[in-house]
C-alpha positions as CSV (number, residue, x, y, z in Angstrom):
1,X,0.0,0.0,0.0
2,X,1.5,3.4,-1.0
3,X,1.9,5.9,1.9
4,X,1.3,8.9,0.2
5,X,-1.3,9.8,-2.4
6,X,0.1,12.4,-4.8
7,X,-2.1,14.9,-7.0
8,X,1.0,17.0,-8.7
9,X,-0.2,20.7,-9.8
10,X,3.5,21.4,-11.0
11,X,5.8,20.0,-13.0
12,X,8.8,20.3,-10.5
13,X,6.8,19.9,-7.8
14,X,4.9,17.3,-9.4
15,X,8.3,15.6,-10.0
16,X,9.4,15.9,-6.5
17,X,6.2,14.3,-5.3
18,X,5.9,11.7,-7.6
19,X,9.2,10.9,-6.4
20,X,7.7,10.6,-3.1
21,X,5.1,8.2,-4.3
22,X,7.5,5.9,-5.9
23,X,9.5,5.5,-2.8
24,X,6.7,4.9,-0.3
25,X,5.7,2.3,-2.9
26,X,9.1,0.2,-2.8
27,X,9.1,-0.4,1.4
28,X,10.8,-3.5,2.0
29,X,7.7,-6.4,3.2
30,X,9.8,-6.9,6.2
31,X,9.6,-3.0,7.4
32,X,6.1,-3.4,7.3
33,X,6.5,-5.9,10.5
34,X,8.4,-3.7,12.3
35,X,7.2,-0.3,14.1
36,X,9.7,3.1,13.6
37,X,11.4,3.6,16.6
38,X,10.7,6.1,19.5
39,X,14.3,7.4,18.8
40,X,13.7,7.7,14.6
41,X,10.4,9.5,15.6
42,X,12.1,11.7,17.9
43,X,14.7,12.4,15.3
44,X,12.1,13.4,13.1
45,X,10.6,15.2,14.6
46,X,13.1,17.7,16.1
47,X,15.1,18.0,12.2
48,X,11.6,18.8,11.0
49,X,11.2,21.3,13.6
50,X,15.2,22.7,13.1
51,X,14.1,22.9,9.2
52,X,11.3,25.1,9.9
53,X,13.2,27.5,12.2
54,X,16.2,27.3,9.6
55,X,15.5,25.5,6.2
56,X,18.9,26.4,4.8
57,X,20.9,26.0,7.2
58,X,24.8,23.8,5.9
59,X,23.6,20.5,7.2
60,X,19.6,20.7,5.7
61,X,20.1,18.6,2.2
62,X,21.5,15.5,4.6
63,X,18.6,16.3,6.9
64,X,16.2,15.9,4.6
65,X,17.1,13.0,2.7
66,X,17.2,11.1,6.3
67,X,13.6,12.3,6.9
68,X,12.6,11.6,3.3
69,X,14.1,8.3,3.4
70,X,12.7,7.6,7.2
71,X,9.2,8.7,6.8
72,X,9.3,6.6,3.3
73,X,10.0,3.4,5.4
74,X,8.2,4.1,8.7
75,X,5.2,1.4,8.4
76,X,3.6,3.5,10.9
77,X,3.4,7.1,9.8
78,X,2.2,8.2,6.6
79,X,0.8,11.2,5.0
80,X,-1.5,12.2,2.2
81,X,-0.2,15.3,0.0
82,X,-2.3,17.5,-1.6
83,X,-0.3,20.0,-3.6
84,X,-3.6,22.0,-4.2
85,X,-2.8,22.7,-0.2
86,X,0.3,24.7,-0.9
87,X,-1.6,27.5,-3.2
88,X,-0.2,26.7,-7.0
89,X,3.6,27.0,-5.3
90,X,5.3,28.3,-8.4
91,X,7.7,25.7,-10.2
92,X,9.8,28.7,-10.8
93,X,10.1,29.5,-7.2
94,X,14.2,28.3,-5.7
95,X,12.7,26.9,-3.1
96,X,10.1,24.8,-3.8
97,X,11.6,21.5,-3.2
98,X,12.0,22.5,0.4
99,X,8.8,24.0,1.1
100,X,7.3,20.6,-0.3
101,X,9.1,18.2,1.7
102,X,8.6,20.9,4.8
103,X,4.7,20.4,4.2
104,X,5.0,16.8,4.1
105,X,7.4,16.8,7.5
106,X,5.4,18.9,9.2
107,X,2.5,16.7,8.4
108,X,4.1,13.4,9.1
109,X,5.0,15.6,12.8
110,X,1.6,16.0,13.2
111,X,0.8,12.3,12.9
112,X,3.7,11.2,15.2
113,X,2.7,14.0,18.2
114,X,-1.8,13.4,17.7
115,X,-1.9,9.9,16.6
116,X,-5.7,10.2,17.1
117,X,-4.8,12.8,14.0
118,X,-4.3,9.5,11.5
119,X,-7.0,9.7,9.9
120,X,-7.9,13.5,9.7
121,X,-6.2,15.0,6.1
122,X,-7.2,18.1,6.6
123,X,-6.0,18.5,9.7
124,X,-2.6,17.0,8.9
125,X,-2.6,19.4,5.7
126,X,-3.2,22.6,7.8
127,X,-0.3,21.0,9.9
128,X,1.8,20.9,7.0
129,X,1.1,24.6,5.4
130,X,1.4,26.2,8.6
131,X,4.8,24.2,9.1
132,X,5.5,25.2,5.3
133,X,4.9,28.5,5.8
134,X,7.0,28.6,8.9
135,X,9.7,27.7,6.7
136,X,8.9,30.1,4.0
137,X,9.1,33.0,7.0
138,X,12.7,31.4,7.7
139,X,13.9,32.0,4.0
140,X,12.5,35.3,4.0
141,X,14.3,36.6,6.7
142,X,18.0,35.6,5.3
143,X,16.6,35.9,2.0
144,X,14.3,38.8,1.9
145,X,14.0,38.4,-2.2
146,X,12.8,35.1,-2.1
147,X,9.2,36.1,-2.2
148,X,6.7,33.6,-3.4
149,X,3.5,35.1,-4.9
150,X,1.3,31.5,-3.6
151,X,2.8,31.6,-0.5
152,X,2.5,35.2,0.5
153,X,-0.8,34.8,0.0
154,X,-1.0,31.7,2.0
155,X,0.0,33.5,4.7
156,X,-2.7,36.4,3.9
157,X,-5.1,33.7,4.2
158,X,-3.4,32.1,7.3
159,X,-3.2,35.7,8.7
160,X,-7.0,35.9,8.7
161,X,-7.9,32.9,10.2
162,X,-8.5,31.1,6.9
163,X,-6.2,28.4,6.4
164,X,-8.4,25.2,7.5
165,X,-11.4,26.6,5.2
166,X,-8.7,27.1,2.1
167,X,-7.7,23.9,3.0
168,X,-10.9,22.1,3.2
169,X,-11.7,23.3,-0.3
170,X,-8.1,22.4,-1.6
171,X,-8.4,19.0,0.2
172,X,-11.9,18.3,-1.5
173,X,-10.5,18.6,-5.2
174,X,-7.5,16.1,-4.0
175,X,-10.3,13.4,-3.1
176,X,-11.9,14.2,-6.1
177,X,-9.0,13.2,-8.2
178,X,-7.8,10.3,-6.1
């Protein structure tokens, strides 16, 4: 069974999460028998949480790759994406890669932290903007040019109170597709 469900809005990003699906399709049969570890979830966890606060920080490519490849063999977390959640993130945008995989972190942190959250998507995806868009405040404020047009008005909609309604409504053309 695939861990994530992927519906791709953007060619980069598209490629990046289809890359995602592929690998949560090839888990080995015997990590399925075998629960992560409190240690790997706790790991997790706190480089999710260090990419948020500092998503380019010199050790944030190996950081990633051991979440991606972690939460792509952890039988016992998994996440839906729903790019539609993220706004139309522009494949133009330098930073897109690591504002997907923050979304799907923060998501998979979410899952980890509320178990009982399992089976909500669209709370796990207002877990994973607000965690993306925690990130995206990060760049901004070593990178002050690296403006996203999607995601500054994510955080217009967050701003106001409306990121689980956006959500909800981003969510629903996901299922629709799936």
């Amino acid at each position: 069974m695939s861990k994530a469900r992927l519906v791709p809005g953007h060619s980069l990003i598209g490629m990046l999460a289809l890359g995602l699906a592929l690998i949560t399709g090839l888990v080995p049969a015997m990590a399925q028998d075998t629960p992560s570890s409190p240690a790997d979830r706790a790991r997790f966890v706190s480089i999710t949480r260090s990419l948020e606060e500092d998503p380019l920080q010199p050790n944030a490519r190996a950081d990633r790759d051991w979440a991606l490849r972690w939460l792509t063999e952890a039988p016992d977390v998994s996440v839906r994406v729903c790019l539609s959640s993220l706004g139309g993130l522009e494949e133009s945008y330098p930073y897109a890669g690591e504002i997907m995989l923050q979304y799907t972190f923060s998501m998979a942190v979410l899952v980890i932290q509320h178990p009982e959250m399992a089976n909500d998507p669209n709370a796990q995806q207002v877990a994973g903007v607000a965690g993306a868009l925690r990130a995206y405040r990060a760049i901004l404020s070593s990178r002050p040019d690296a403006r996203s047009p999607s995601l500054d008005s994510l955080m217009e909609i967050e701003s106001r109170g409306g990121l689980p309604e956006f959500i909800r409504g981003g969510s629903a053309s996901c299922s629709a597709t799936t």
